[in-house]
N, C-alpha and C positions, 0 to 999 in steps of 0.2 A: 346545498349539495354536501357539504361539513359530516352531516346530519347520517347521508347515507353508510348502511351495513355495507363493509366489503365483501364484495361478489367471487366465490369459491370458483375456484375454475372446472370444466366441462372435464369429462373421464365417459368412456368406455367400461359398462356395467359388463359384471361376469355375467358367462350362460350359468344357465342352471345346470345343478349338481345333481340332481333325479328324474325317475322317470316316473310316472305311476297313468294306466289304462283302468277300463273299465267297461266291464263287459255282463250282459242280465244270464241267469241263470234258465233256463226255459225247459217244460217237461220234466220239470219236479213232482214228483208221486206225495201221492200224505203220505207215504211214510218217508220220503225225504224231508217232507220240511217240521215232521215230528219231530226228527231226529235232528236238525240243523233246532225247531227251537228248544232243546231238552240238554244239548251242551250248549248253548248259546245263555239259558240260564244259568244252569250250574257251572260256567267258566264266569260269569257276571257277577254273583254273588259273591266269589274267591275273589277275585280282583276291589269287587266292596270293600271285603273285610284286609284286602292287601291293602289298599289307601286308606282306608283309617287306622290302620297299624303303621303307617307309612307318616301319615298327618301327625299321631300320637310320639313321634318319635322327635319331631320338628328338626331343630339342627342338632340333636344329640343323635343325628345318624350316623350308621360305621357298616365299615367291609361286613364285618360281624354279625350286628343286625340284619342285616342285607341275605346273610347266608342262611342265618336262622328262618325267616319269611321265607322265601325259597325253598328251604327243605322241607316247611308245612304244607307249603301246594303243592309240590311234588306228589306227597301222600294221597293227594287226593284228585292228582288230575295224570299230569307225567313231568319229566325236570324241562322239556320242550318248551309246554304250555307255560310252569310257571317263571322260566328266564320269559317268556313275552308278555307273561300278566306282571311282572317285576318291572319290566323297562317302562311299562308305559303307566305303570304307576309313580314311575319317578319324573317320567315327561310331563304329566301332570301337575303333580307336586312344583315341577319348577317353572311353568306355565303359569300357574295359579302365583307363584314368587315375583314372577317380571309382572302380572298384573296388578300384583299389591304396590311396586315399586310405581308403577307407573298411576297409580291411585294415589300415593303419597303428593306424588309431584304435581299434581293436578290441585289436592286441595292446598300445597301448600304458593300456590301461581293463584288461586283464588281467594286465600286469606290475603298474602299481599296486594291485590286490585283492592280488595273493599278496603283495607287501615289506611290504603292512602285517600282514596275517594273523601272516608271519614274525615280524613284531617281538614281537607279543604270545606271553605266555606259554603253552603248552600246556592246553589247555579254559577258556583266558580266554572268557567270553559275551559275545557283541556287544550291540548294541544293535538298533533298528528302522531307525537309519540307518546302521550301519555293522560290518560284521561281526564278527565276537571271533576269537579263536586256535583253531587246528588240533585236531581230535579228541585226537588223539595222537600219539606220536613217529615211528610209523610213516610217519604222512601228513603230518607236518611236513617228512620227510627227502624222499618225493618229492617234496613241492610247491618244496622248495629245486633239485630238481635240473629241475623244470619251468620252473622261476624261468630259468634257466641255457638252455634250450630258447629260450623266447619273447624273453630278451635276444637272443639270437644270430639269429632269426627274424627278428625286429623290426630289426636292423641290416642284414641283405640285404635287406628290403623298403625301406628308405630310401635303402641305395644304390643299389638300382634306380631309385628315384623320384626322384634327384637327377638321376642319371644319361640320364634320359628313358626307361627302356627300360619294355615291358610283355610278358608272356606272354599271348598270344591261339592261337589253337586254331580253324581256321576246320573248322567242323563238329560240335564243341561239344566241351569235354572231358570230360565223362562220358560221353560216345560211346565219343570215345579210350579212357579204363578199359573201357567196356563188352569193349574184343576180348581184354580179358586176365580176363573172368568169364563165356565163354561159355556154360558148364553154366549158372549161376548167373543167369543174364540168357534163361535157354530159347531161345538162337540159334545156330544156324548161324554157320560164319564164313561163306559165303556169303548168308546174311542178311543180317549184319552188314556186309558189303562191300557191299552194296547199298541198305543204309542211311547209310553212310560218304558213299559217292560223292554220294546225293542228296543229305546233306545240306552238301556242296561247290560245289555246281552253283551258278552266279548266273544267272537267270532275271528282273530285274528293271532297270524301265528309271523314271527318273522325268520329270512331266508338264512342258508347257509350253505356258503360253497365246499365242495366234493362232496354232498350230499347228494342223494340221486334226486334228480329233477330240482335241484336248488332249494328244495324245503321238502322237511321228515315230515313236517306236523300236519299241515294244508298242500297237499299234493297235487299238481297238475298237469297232466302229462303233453308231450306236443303235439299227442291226437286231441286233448282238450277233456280227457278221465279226468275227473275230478274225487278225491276219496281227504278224507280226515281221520286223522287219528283220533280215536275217542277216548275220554278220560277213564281212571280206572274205575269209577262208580257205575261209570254206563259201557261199559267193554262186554256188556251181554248183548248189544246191540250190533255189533259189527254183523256186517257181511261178507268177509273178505280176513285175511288171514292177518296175522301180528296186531288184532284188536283195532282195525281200519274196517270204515264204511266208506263203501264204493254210491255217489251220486247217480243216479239216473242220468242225469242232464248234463253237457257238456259245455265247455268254456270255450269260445273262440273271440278271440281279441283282435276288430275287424282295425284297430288303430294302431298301428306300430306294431302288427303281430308278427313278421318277422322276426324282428331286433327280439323277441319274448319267446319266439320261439329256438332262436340262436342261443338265449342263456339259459333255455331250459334242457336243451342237447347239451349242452358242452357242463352239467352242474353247477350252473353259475348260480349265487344267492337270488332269490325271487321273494318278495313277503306279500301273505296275501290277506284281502280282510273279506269275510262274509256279511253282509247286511241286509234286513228287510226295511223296504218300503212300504209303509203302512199305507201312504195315500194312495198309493198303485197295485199293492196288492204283490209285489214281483220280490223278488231277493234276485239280489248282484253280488259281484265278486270282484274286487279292484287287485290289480297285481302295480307292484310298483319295485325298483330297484336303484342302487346309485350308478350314473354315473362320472365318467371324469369334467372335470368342467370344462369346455369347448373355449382354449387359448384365447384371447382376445386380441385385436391387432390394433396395432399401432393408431391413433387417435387421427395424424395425417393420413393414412390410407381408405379408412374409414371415410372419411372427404373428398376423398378425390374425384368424385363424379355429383359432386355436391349433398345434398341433405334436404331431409322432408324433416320440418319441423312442425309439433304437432301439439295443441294448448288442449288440456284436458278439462271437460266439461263436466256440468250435473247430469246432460240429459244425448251429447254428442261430444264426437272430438274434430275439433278444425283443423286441418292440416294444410298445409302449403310447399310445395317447390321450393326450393332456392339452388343456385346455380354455384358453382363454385367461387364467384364471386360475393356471392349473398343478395344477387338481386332478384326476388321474384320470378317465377318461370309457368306463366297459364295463369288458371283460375283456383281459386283456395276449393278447397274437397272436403264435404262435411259428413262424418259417419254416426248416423243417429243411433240410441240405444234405448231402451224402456225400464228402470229400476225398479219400477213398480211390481209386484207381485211374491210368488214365492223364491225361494234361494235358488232354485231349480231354474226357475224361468232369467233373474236378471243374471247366472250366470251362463246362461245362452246366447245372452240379448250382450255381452261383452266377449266373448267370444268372437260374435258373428258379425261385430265392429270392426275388431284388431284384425280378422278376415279380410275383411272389408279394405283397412289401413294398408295392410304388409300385401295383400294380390296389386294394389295402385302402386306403391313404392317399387315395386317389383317389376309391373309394368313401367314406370319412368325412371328406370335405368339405376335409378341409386341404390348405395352400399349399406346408408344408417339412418335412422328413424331419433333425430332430437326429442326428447321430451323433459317436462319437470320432474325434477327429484322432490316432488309433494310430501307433506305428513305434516297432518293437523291435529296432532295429538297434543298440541300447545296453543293452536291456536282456536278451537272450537270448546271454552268453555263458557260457562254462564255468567259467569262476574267480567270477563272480557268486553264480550260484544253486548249484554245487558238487555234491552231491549229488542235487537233485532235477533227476535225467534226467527224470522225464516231465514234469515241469513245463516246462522249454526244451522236449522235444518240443514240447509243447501250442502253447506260443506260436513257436514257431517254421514248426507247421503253419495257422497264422491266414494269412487271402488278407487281410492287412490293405492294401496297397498294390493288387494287381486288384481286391478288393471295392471299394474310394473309387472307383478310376476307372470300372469298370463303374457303379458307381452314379449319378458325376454325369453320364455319358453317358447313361444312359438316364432318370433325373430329366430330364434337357434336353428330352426330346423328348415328355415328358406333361405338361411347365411347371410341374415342382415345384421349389422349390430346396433346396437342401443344405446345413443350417448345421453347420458344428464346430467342438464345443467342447472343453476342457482334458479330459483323458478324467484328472484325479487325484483320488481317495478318492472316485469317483462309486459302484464296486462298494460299498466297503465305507462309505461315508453312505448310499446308499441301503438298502443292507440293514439300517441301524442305524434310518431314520426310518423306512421304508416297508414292510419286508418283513411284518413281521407287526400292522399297522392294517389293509393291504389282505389278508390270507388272510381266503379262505372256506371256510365247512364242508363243500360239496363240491367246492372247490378249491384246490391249492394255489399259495401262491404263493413262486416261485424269487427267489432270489439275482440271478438275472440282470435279471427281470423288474422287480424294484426300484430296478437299477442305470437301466432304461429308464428309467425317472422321474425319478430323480434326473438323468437326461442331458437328457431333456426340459426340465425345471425349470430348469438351469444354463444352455439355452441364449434361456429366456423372461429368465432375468438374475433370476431368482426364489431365495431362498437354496434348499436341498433340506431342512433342517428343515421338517417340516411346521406349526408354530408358534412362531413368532416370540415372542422374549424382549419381557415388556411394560416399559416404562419404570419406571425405578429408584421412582420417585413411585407407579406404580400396584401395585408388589409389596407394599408397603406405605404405612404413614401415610407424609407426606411427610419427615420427620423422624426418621426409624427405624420399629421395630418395632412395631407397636399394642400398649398397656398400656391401653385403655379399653374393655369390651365393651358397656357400655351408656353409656345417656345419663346426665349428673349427677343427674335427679331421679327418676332410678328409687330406690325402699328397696333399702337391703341390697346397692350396685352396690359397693361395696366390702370384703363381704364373702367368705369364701373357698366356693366352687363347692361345691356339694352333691353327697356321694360316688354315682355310680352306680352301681352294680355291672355287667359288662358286658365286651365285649373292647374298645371303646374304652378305657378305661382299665385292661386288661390284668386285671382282675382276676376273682373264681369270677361265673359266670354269676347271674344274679336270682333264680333260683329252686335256687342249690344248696343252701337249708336245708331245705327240702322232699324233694328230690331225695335227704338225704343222709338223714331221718328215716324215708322208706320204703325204704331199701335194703335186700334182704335178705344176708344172710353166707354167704359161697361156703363155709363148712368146714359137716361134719355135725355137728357139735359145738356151735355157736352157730347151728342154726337153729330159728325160731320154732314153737313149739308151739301147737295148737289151743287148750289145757286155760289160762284163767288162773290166776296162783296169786294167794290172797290172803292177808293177815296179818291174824290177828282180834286185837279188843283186849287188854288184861289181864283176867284176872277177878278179882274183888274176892273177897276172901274175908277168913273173918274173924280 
């Protein structure tokens, strides 16, 4: 127990601080979606040449620079456009900075696993916290010359990071790989070139309050007009006055379209993005806004009508009841999920979980939903876990970063909150106290299911043993072990305990003499005969 990490204590997660809908554009004419892809290009290619002017700058960037960039796409689009093709060329940029940082630390958590491995001897056993030597010479020899790999790896990633530089890929880079596995990927290269370019295109402008309708650039009115301002190269295109084209097709935002439609009366900021879907053939339109983050309360209040604790899975999440004491309340509640297929699909398939979670919690009266504070971004690499591929699969296919945020977004809006807690030895404590008190005979109960309680429990601040160690005084006499079984005036309190026969005292049962007199003998040779024989006396004679 020495051994064990201390356990951070349980907190009350902020709501979220935005809002962003999403709504399909429908009864778009060709010549609206000419004209959606003809500035969707020519704003994509500005924004190209904005991040590689942006990358080529690396950390000798300034105010200055900044302004200079800026005032070349203005020239050629308007100053709207280029402050939103600006900003998210730097969101980028520092996006692509946290994943270099977090690339560092990964190879450098994997150089340290193999130089120790190396040191030790060939099938030295590790321990629980630290691992032992190499199978055998075979895999000792590669893991030296991987050693050799992630050194030389690890040293161009630092010198890029010194250096300011990042690799980014506008359009994603497993797109890029996709045009070199087209068999493999079941596409066309004209598919593919047509999912390239969309996914290039810049379609997005962001909002700005006391502007009419919360945005000059991407326009939306609260009948759901939709019009864009169009760059000055293509302003022969407009249909409508001050260099705007007016869409055919209207916007109506059947989720949270009040609240959108309240900030777009009163001029509040709204930013919007246009996109096509190339699988579907459709183009959408996402509107998103800030706002304030929904106060959190007090951690005791949160509890007071107890807590659904809730262990998050690869393929479901277990949830369970607890009571404000922290005892189990019904049966554990399991919400299945499918991660398998496109982006599209598993984040419907996680959505319609947390649905699933927060409508039950909601029906059983409680206020907060416990869960892990997960993130395996240290614990799922290759020099770690070594041979168990499916196990990094597993944890690697966890939505543990979408599930927390999908959840406290949607906790916010049914007024539940969201506590996490230290997510360590909650699996394997709860399945050591709870897994089998709570099975029933026509149920059973999982591994996971007990981890629920034990999360639950951890986050009431309750230990997860289910019974507390009594004080040293009440395990026994206060003074050591009891040597008195009776009171002093009983007879005979001091003498030695009268044998029972019995399995308390390990010994043959009460009735094995009995038991052993009417045995009859398994051979035919000693078995009992009907006939008894007798011996008669002597006879006298004379």
């Amino acid at each position: 127990m020495a051994d064990l990490r201390p356990i951070a204590s349980p907190f009350v997660a902020l709501g979220p601080s935005g809002v962003a809908v999403r709504t399909r554009l429908k009864d778009l004419t060709p010549e609206d979606e000419k004209v959606l892809r003809l500035v969707g290009a020519h704003l994509g290619s500005l924004a190209s040449k904005d991040l590689r002017a942006r990358c080529m700058d690396g950390l000798e960037h300034s105010a200055e620079s900044w302004a200079v960039r800026k005032r070349d796409l203005t020239a050629q689009s308007s100053s709207r456009w280029a402050g939103s093709i600006t900003k998210a060329t730097h969101d980028q940029w520092a996006f692509a900075r946290r994943g270099q940082a977090a690339h560092v630390k990964s190879l450098e958590a994997g150089i340290t696993t193999i130089r120790h491995r190396l040191s030790l001897p060939v099938g030295h056993k590790g321990t629980k916290r630290t691992p032992g030597g190499y199978r055998s010479a075979h895999e000792w020899f590669h893991k030296a010359r991987r050693l050799h790999v992630l050194e030389d790896r690890l040293g161009q990633v630092r010198a890029d990071r010194e250096a300011g530089r990042v690799h980014v890929v506008r359009g994603g880079k497993r797109l890029l790989g996709t045009r070199h596995n087209l068999d493999r990927a079941q596409l066309t290269e004209a598919e593919w070139r047509e999912r390239w370019e969309a996914g290039r295109w810049f379609l997005q402008a962001d909002g700005e309050s006391g502007k009419r309708f919360g945005n000059e650039t991407i326009r939306i009115t609260s009948e759901g007009e939709v019009s864009i301002k169009l760059p000055a190269p293509l302003a022969g295109l407009a249909n409508a006055r001050h260099g705007r084209y007016v869409l055919c097709a209207t916007a109506r935002f059947p989720h949270r379209g009040q609240e959108w439609a309240d900030r777009v009366e009163a001029n509040r900021a709204v930013a919007y993005r246009i996109h096509y879907d190339t699988g579907r053939g459709r183009w959408y339109v996402d509107a998103s806004w800030q706002i304030p983050p929904t106060k959190s309360i007090p951690l005791a209040a949160a509890l007071a009508d107890g807590v659904v604790g809730v262990d998050t899975n690869a393929d479901h999440l277990a949830a369970w009841r607890l009571d404000v004491h922290g005892n189990p309340v019904g049966r554990p509640r399991r919400f299945f999920y499918d991660l398998s297929g496109t982006a599209q699909h598993r984040d419907a398939q996680v959505r319609h979980a947390l649905t699933g979670l927060l409508n039950w919690a909601k029906a059983c009266g409680v206020k907060a939903i416990a869960v892990e504070d997960l993130d395996f971004q240290a614990e799922k690499t290759r020099e770690k876990h070594g041979r168990k591929r499916r196990f990094r699969q597993l944890i690697s296919g966890m939505p543990t970063g979408k599930l927390r945020a999908r959840l406290i977004s949607m906790a916010d809006a049914t007024g539940i909150s969201i506590i996490a807690v230290d997510p360590a030895y909650t699996s394997k404590w709860g399945a050591q106290h709870w897994q089998k008190p709570m099975a029933d005979p026509t149920q059973k109960t999982t591994r996971h299911d007990a981890a629920s309680i034990a999360i639950g429990r951890r986050a009431q601040g309750h230990p997860i043993r289910r019974r507390t160690t009594p004080p040293r005084a009440h395990q026994s006499d206060v003074h050591g072990h009891r040597t008195v079984q009776a009171d002093q005036r009983a007879p005979g309190r001091e003498g030695p305990r009268p044998r029972i026969p019995g399995p308390r005292t390990r010994s043959v049962p009460p009735d094995a003499a009995s038991t052993r007199a009417t045995r009859t003998p398994t051979t035919v040779r000693d078995v009992r005969s009907d006939q008894e024989w007798v011996q008669d006396s002597l006879l006298l004679t004379e």
